[in-house]
N, C-alpha and C positions, 0 to 999 in steps of 0.2 A: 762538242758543244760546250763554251765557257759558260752559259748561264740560259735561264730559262727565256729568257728575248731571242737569245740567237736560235732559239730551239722553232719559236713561233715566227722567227723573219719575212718571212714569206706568207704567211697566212693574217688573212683577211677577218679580224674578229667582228666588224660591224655586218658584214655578207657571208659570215660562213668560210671555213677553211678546209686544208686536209693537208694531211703529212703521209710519207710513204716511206718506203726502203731504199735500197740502191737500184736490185735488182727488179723493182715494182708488181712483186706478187704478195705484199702487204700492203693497204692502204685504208687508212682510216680517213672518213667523212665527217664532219660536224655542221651543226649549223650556228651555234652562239659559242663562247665561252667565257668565263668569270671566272676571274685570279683573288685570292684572299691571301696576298705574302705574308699576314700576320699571326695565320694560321695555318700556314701552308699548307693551303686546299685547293683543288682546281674543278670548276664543274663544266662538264660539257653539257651540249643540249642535242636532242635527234642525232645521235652519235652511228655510223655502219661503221662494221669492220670488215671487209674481205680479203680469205686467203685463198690466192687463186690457187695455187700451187697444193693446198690442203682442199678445194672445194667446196671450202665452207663460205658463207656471208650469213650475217645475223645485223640487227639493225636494235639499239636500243634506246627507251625515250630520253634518258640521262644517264650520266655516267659521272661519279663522284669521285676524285682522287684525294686521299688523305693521310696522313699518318696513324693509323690505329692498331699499335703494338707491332710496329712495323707500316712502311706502306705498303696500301692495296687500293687496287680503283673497285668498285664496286657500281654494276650495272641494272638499270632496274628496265621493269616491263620489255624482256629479251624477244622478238619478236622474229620470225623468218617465214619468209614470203607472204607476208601480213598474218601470219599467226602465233599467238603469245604461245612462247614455248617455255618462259619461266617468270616468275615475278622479279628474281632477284638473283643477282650471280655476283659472289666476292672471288677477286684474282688476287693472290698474294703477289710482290714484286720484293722478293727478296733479295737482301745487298744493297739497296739503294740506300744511301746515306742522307738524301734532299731533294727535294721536289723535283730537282732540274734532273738526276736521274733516275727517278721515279718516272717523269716524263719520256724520257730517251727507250724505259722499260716498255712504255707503253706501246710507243709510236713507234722505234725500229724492230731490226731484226737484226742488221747489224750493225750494233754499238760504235760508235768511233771513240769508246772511251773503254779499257781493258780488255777483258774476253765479253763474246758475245752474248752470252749465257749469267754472264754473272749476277744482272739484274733481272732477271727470269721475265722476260717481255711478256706480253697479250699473245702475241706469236708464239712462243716457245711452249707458254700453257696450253693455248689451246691443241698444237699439234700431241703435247704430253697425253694427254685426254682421247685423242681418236687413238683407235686401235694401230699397231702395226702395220697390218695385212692390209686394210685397207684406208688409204687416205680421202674418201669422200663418204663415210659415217659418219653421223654425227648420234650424238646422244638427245634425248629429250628426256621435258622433267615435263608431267600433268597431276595437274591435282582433281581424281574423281570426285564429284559429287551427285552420284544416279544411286537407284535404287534397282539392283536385277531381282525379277519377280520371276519365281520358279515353281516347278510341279515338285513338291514333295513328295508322291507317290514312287517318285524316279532317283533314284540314288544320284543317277549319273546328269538330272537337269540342272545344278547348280552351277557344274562345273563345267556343262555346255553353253550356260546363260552368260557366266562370267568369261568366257571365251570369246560367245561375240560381239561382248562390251569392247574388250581391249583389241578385236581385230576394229571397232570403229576408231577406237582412238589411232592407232596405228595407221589408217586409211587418211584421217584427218590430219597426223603431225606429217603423213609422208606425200599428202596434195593426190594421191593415186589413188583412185575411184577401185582399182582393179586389184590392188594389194591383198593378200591375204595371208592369214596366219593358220597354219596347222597343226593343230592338237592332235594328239598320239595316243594312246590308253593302252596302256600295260597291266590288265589287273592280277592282283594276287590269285594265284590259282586256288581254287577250293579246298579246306581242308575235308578229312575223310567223313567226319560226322557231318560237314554241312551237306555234302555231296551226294549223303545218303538221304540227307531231310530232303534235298532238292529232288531228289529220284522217287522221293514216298509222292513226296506232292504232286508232280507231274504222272505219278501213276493213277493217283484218285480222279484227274480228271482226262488219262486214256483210257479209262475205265468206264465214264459216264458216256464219253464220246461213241468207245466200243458200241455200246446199246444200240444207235442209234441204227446202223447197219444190221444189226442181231434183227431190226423188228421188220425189215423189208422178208428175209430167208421166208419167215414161217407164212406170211402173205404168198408169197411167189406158188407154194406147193398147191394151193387149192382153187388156181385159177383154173386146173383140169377136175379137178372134183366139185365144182358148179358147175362146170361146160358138159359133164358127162349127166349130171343128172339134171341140166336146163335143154339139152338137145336129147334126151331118153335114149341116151347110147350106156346107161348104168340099167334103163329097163331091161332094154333089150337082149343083154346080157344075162340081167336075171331071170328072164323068160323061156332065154335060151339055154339053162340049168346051167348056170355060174352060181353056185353055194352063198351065201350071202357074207359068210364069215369067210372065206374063200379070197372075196373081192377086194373086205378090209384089211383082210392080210396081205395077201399082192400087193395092192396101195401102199401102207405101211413102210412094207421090207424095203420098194421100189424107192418109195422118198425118202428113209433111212440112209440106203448104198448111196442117192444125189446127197443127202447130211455130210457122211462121211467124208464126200468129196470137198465139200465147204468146210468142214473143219480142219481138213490136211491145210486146206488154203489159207486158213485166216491164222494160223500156225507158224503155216510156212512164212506169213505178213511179220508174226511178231521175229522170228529168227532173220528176216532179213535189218530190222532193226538192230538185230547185235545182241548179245548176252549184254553188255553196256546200258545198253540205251533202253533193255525190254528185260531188263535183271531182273525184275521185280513179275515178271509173266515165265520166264525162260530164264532166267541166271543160274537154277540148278534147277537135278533132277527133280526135286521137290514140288517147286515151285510149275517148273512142265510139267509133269501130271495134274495139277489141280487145275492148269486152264486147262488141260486138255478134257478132263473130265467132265470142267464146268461147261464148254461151248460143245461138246457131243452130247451130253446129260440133257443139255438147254432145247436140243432136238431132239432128245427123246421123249421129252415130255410138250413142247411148243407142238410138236406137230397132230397130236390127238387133238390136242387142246382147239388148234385151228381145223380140225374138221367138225367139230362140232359145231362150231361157230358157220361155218359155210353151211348149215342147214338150213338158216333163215335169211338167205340168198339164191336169187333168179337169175341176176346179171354176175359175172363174173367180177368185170373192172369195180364195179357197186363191191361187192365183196371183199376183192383184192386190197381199196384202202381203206375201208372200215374195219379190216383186220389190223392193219399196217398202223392206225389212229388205235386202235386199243392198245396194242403192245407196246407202242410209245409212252403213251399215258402210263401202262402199268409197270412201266419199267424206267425209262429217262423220267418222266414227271413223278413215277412212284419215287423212287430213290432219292432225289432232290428234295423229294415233302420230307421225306426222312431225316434226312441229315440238316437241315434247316431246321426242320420243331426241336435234333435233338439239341441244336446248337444254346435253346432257350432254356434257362432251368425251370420255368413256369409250366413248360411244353414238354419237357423230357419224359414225362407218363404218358402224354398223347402218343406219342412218337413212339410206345414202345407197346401199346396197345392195337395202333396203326400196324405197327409190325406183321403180328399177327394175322390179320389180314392181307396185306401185302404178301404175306410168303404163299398166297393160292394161287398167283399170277405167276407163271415160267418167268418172263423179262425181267421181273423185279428179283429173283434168285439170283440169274446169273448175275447183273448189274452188283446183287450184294455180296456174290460170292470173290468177285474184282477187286471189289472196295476190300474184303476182308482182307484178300491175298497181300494189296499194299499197308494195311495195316499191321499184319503180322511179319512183313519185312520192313517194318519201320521197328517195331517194337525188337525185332528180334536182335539188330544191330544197334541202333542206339544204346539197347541198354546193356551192350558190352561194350559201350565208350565211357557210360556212366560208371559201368564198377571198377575199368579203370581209370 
């Protein structure tokens, strides 16, 4: 090309024009254009550029060619498949010495004037910019202005909120309803003091949980010791010279050995959990004997406790869970008063007067005797991380 006319020969500035390559997998569309030779500036209007061979097309409202420390054309409201993908894009066209190839940078690919490369075209940029490996990537640029509104409660909701912000934008710049992005979580493994605070915590509430199951046992025993003295099969026994200390010893021994059976069992629940996961009940021998002591002790004493109580019952089932409703109460609701009043400093004499009281109920021993045990492997390891 000798000069900028022969460059635009062929194109049409009052209806719109277009220039292309050799090869025609570049070509640029316009619809007006304005020459200023006295500042050598060039502006296009509704300007596409498509590389078919790159797979890109982008469409933008103006494009401004000038000298500014070098020339560059600089694009404004970039726009693809009707969505602005950037307000503004400067391309440098380095080497060009004057408009006319500056213009040649623009429009070909390959140059009829030196090497092809020398005035670094539209072309040659934007291929510089996609990746390698693959020629139908393209980059996008957005500018957020949202607010992600998250559960503070959650460590991990911020960074699931902001995740699927940018899978909508990503949905939006890539037209694909069904697009999705994949977030990964690698977290840092625990160190040993948190791991242990994590194990205390989770104990104090296997421990309130434990209860809950602790208050059906001492129910279940005395559905035949209302049935024997609501159907006069405990009379007739006694008439038939059954000693009467006799009867409650039998009774006794009989739902002791069915005890035993329940506490090999609710034992054997915590070892199936793992020395791991039930350290804090079973981690040593220490610690097993004191549950073991505490849930067989808890039937040594629960089970007098609920024949008593079955004196002032006819109906068995009537019986069964108004047993079942006290030991909860004196033991899951006792416990819970506890530690809530002692949480108040206003309330911490209530709570310890409460005590008191509270220790004449079996359910509320064992329950405290739980809570002690993670207590004391909380204290007993933390504060050999503190002294070192």
């Amino acid at each position: 090309m000798n000069n900028v006319a022969d460059l635009f020969a062929s194109i049409s500035v009052q209806t719109g024009g277009s220039a292309e390559d050799l090869d025609a997998t570049y070509r640029v569309v316009f619809h007006s254009v304005r020459f200023d030779f006295v500042t050598e500036t060039v502006r296009l209007i509704d300007v596409s550029f498509s590389f078919e061979d790159l797979g890109v097309q982008f469409e933008a409202d103006e494009a401004f060619i000038a000298y500014q420390d070098g020339f560059k054309i600089t694009l404004f409201n970039i726009k693809r498949d009707g969505r602005l993908i950037s307000d503004e894009m400067v391309i440098p066209i380095p080497g060009a010495n004057d408009l006319e190839q500056a213009l040649e940078g623009i429009f070909l690919t390959d140059l009829t004037v030196g090497d092809p490369t020398e005035y670094g075209s539209v072309y040659n940029y934007i291929a510089s910019i996609l990746p390698e490996e693959s020629n139908t990537t393209a980059t996008y640029e957005a500018t957020p202005n949202v607010t992600v509104m998250f559960n503070t409660s959650s460590f991990h909701a911020i960074s699931a909120g902001y995740q699927g912000y940018i899978e909508y934008l990503y949905k939006s710049c890539t037209g694909n309803a069904e697009a999705r992005l994949i977030s990964t979580n690698y977290p840092l493994p625990l160190t040993e003091q948190a791991n242990i605070q994590l194990k205390a915590q989770l104990s104090v509430f296997a421990s309130l949980f434990t209860l809950i199951p602790f208050c059906y046992a001492p129910a279940a025993f005395i559905i035949y010791i209302v049935k024997e003295r609501s159907t006069k099969s405990k009379h007739l026994q006694l008439v038939s010279g059954v000693d009467m200390l006799a009867f409650w010893v039998a009774t006794y021994l009989w739902d002791i050995a069915m005890w035993i059976i329940f506490t090999g069992l609710s034992m054997g629940v915590f070892f199936i959990y793992g020395s791991n996961s039930a350290e804090v009940f079973v981690g040593d021998t220490e610690s097993f004997l004191c549950t073991l002591a505490l849930t067989f002790g808890y039937g040594l004493s629960a089970l007098p406790f609920a024949y008593l109580l079955a004196r002032n019952f006819d109906n068995h089932t009537t019986a069964q869970i108004s047993v079942l409703g006290l030991f909860f109460v004196t033991g899951f609701i006792a416990v819970l008063v506890y530690f809530v009043l002692l949480s108040f400093p206003e309330f911490r004499q209530l709570a310890k007067d409460l005590r008191h009281l509270f220790r004449l109920w079996p359910a509320y021993n064992v329950g405290d005797g739980l809570i002690s045990l993670a207590r004391h492997f909380f204290d007993k390891y933390v504060s050999i991380f503190l002294y070192f």
